[in-house]
N, C-alpha and C positions, 0 to 999 in steps of 0.2 A: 311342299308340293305346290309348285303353280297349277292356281285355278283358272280354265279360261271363261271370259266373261257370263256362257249362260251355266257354268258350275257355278260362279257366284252368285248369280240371280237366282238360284233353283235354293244353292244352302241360303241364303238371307229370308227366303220363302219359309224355309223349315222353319227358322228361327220366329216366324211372326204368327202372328192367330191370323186362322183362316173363316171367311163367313160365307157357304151355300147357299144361293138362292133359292129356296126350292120352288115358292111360289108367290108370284106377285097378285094375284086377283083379289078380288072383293070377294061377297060372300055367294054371289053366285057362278065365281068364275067367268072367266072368257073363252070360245066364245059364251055365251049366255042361249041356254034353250028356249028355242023357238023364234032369235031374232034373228032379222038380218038384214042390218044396222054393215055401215061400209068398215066397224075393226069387229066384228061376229064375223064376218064373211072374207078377211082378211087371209091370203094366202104368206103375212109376213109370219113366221114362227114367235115374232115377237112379240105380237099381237094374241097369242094363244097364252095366256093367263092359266096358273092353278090357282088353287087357295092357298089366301099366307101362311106361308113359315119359314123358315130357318132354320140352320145348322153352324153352331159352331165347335172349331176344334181349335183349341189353346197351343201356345205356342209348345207345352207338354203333353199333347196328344190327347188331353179330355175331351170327350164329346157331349156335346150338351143342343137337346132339339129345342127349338122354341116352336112350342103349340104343337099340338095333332091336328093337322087339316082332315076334312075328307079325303082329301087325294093322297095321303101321306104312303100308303104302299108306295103308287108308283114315283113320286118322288124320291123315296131313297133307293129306291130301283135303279132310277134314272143319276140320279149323284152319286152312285158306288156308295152308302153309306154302310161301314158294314156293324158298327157297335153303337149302343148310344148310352153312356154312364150315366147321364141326366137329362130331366126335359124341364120346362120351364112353362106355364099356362099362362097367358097371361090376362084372361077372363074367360066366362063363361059362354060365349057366344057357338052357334054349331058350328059353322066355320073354323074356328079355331081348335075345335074341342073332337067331334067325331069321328077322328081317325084312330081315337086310343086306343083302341083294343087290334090296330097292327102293329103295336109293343110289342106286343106276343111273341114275336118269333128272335127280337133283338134277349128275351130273358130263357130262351135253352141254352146260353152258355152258363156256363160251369163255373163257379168261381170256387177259391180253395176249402170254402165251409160251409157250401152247398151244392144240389145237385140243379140249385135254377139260379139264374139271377136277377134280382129285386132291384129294380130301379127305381128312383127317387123321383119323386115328382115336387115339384117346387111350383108354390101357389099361394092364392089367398083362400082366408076361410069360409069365405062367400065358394069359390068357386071348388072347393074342398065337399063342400054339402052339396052343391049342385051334381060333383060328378058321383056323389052316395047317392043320391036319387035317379038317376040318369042309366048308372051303370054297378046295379046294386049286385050282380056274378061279379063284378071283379073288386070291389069297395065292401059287399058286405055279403062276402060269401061262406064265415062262419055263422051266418043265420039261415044261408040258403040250402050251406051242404052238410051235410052230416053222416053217420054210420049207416043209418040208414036209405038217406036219400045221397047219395055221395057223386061228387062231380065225375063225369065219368065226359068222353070224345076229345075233342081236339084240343082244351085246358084253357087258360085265361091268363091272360098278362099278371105278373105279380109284380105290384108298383107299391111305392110306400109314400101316402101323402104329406108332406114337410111343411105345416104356414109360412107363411110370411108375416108374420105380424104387420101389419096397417092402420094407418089412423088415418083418415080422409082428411082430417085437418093440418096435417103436418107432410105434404105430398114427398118427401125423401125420405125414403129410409136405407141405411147403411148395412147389406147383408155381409159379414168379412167374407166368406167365402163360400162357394160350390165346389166340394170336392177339388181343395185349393186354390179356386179360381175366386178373385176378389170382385163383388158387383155391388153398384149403387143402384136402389129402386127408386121409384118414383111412381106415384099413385096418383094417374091421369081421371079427369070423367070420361065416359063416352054413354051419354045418353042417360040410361036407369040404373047403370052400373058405372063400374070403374075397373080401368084397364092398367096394369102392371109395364112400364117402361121401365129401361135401363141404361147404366154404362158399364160397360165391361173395357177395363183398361182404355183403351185409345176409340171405344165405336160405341154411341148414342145410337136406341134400334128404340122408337116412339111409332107405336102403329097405333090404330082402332081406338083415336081420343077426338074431341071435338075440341081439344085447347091445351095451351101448354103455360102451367101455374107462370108467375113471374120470376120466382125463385129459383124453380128449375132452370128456365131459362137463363138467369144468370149463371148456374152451376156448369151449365153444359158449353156457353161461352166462353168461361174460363179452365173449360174440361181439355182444350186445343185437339179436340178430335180429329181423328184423320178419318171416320167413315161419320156422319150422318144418314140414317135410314127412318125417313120419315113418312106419316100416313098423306097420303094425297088422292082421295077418291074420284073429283069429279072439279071442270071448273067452278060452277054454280055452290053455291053455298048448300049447306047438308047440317041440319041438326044432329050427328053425332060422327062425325067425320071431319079431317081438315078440306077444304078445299085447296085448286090451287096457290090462288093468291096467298092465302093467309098458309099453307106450306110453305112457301118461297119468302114469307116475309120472315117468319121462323129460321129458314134456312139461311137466309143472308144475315141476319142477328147472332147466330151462334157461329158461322162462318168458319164451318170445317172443312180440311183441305179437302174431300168427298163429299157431296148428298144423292143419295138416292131415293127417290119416289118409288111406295110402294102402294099397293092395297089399291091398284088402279081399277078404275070401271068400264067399260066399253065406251065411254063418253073418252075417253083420252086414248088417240091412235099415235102407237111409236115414235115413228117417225117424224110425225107433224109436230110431236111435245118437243125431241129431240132438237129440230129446226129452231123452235119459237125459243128454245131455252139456250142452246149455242148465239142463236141473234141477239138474247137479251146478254147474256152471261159472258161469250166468245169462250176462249182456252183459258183464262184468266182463275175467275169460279168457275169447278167443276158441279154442276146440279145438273144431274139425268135423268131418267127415267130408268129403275132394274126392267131386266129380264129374266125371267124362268131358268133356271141352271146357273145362273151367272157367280162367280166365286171371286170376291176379292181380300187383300188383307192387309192389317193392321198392327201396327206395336201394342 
């Protein structure tokens, strides 16, 4: 059968992993309550930020979310997401973390030897304990509910927490797979803690670190990624965040055919990053700024 050219572009589509933006903001969102700062007050959609996270789906239809934002309802509202097989935390922060309990409604499907289904949650053991304290109805609900006192109204996400084994001193570590999907971690700082980065096949996704080891940075060099999605908070320097220089100096050292700026602040308007980074970069290197919804992908 001849294919004509947007059949080919649609099946080569199939063929690759796809990555959802669900939300570029920092941790208070854009715009930010109570200001109004000229991208708070920004009538460009682009400028309207959620909180970080992502979506991906393998080139064999696994879903896998990274982080629960707060806003994560309406984000997979808004991205059609309709299953999610795995999520991935990649620290303990609220922004990342407190949307978990709208898992809930992705675990009433049925699977063939249950009547719910248990997703897996993929973590470290720091942020394994944090979310036993945080969120002890869905972590530690055989002490809360029992014969007597028995969970009764609208029910709790049932998720199964997974480590990740981590050593701070050795920042890669090699997970073979997620539900067949093959990823390499890497065990960032950012501040008091430590933030979970990765490669998944052809795309480097490094958010919410103040640096990036030297060794990794070689790893990710010779990774020839075709997406970089990196943390870029604010121009000015930030004690657990990259800024942008030192994002962009990151980014042109590992030198993937993609980078995307993510985890943006109200301090960096669209358009104007847009401009300053086409004038530095032209069509040659692509370094953008994401947007909210935005969906690209990858071998």
């Amino acid at each position: 059968m001849l294919l004509l050219p947007l059949q080919i572009k649609t099946q080569i589509k199939k063929m690759q992993n796809k990555i959802t933006i669900l939300g570029t903001g920092t941790s208070t969102g854009v715009p930010t309550i109570g200001c109004n700062c000229q991208v708070c007050t920004s009538k460009d959609k682009r400028n309207h930020r959620l909180r970080t996270s992502v979506h991906l789906e393998s080139s064999d239809g696994i879903s896998i979310l990274v982080d629960t934002s707060p806003d994560l309802r309406y984000q997979v509202l808004r991205s059609s997401i309709k299953k999610v097989d795995a999520v991935i935390l990649t620290h303990e922060h609220a922004d990342h973390l407190h949307g978990i309990d709208d898992l809930r409604p992705f675990c009433f499907a049925k699977t063939p030897k249950s009547s719910i289904n248990v997703i897996p949650i993929y973590t470290t053991k720091k942020v394994s304990e944090e979310l036993t304290i945080r969120f002890p109805y869905i972590f530690q609900a055989n002490k809360i509910f029992d014969l007597n006192h028995p969970q009764i109204g609208g029910g709790i996400p049932h998720l199964n927490l997974i480590n990740i084994d981590t050593d701070t001193d050795q920042p890669e570590l090699l997970l073979d797979e997620i539900l067949g999907e093959k990823f390499t971690f890497f065990i960032s700082p950012h501040g008091y803690t430590h933030t979970i980065s990765f490669i998944h096949s052809k795309l480097g996704y490094f958010v919410d670190i103040a640096c990036i080891e030297e060794k990794t940075l070689e790893t990710l060099k010779n990774a020839n990624l075709d997406i970089l999605i990196i943390d870029c908070l604010r121009e000015k320097k930030h004690q657990t965040h990259l800024n942008l220089d030192t994002a962009l100096s990151y980014a042109e050292y590992i030198n993937a055919k993609f980078t995307g700026l993510i985890h943006l602040a109200h301090n960096l308007e669209h358009q104007s990053l847009t401009d300053l980074l086409m004038s530095r970069y032209g069509c040659d290197k692509k370094i953008l700024p994401l947007e909210d919804g935005q969906i690209l992908y990858y071998s």
